[in-house]
N, C-alpha and C positions, 0 to 999 in steps of 0.2 A: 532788502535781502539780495537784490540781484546786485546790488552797487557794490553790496560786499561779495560774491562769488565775483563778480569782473575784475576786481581791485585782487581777490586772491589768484584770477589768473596772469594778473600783471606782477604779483610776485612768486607766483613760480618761474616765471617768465627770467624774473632778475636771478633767481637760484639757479637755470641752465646756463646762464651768461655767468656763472661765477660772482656774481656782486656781491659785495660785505656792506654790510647795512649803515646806515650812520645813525644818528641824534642831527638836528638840526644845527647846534653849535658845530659841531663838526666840519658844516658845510661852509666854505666860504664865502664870505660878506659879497663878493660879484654875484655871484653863481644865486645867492638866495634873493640878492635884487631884480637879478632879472628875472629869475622865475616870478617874483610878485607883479613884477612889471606886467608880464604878458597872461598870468595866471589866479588874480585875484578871486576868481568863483572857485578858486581848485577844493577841495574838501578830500579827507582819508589820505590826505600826503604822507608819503614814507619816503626817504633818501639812504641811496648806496652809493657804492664807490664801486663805479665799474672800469680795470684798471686805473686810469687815471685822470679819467671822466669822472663827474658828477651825475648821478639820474634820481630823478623826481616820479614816483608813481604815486599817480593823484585817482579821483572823480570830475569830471566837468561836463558841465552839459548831460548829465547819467550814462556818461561815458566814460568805462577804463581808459585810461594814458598814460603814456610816459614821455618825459623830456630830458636828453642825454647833454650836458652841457661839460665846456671844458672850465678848468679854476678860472679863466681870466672871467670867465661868464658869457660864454661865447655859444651861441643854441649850436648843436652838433646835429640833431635831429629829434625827433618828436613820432611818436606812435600811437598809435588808438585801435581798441579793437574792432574787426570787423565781421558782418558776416559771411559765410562762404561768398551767396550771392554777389557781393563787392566786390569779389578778385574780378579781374579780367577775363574775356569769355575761354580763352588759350590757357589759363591757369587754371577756371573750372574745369574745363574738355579734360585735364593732366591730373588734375584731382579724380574726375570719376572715373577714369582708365583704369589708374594704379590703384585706388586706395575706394575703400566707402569712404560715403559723406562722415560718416562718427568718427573715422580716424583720425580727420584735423580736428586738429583740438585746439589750438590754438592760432587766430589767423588776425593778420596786423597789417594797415597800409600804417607805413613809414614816410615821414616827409625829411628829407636831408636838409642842411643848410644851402645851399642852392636852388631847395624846392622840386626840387627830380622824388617824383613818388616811387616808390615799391615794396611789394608785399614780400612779408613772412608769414608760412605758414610750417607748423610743425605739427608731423604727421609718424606718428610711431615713433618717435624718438630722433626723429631727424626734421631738421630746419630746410626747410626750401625759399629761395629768394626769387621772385618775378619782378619784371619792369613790369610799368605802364601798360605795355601791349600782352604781358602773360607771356612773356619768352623766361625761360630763367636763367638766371644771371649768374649765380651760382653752384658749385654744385652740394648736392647736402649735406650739412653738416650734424654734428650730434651736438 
């Protein structure tokens, strides 16, 4: 049960970002190998088309995920949910100022293809981004 509410908050996840869902024939023959490649325990896999990216919301490890890949099958970045406690201690301190803890609803380290980590958290309807150290990066978006 929890592996399916976590998997359902990886697709609402993909419903804010606009993604339209696929079938796996869909997806092209790169993009599906390498996900196997690195992904073979995934379980509850669903794929979108986010603009022009490919993304993979899976289970692994009794973990929500997601893996944003381009056509040639190139990993773009990869997400997993996290708990509050995870963020950076600068991103919690920003969290309990502005918002209750119940507000994040959704909170995510993000790994890039370079490997530079940072979180998403969305909080009332808006998206917040921190680095590493809980600085944020961006500003938030809807």
């Amino acid at each position: 049960m929890k592996n399916a509410l976590l998997l359902l908050s990886f697709l609402f996840t993909t419903t804010w970002m606009n993604a339209q869902k696929l079938s796996q024939k869909d997806v092209p023959p790169l993009v599906l190998e390498a996900f196997s490649k690195s992904h073979s325990d995934a379980t509850e896999l669903n794929w979108s088309k986010e603009g022009t990216n490919f993304q993979a919301t899976y289970i692994a490890q009794n973990t929500a995920m997601a893996s944003l890949y381009a056509d040639s099958g190139k990993l773009i970045e990869y997400r997993s949910d996290v708990p509050t406690t995870s963020l950076p201690a600068e991103a919690q301190e920003f969290i309990k100022l502005n918002f209750t803890d119940s507000d994040a609803k959704e909170i995510q380290q993000v790994h890039d293809y370079a490997g530079v980590v940072t979180y998403r958290v969305k909080v009332r309807g808006q998206v917040y981004e921190f680095d590493a150290m809980g600085n944020t990066i961006k500003p938030p978006t809807r």
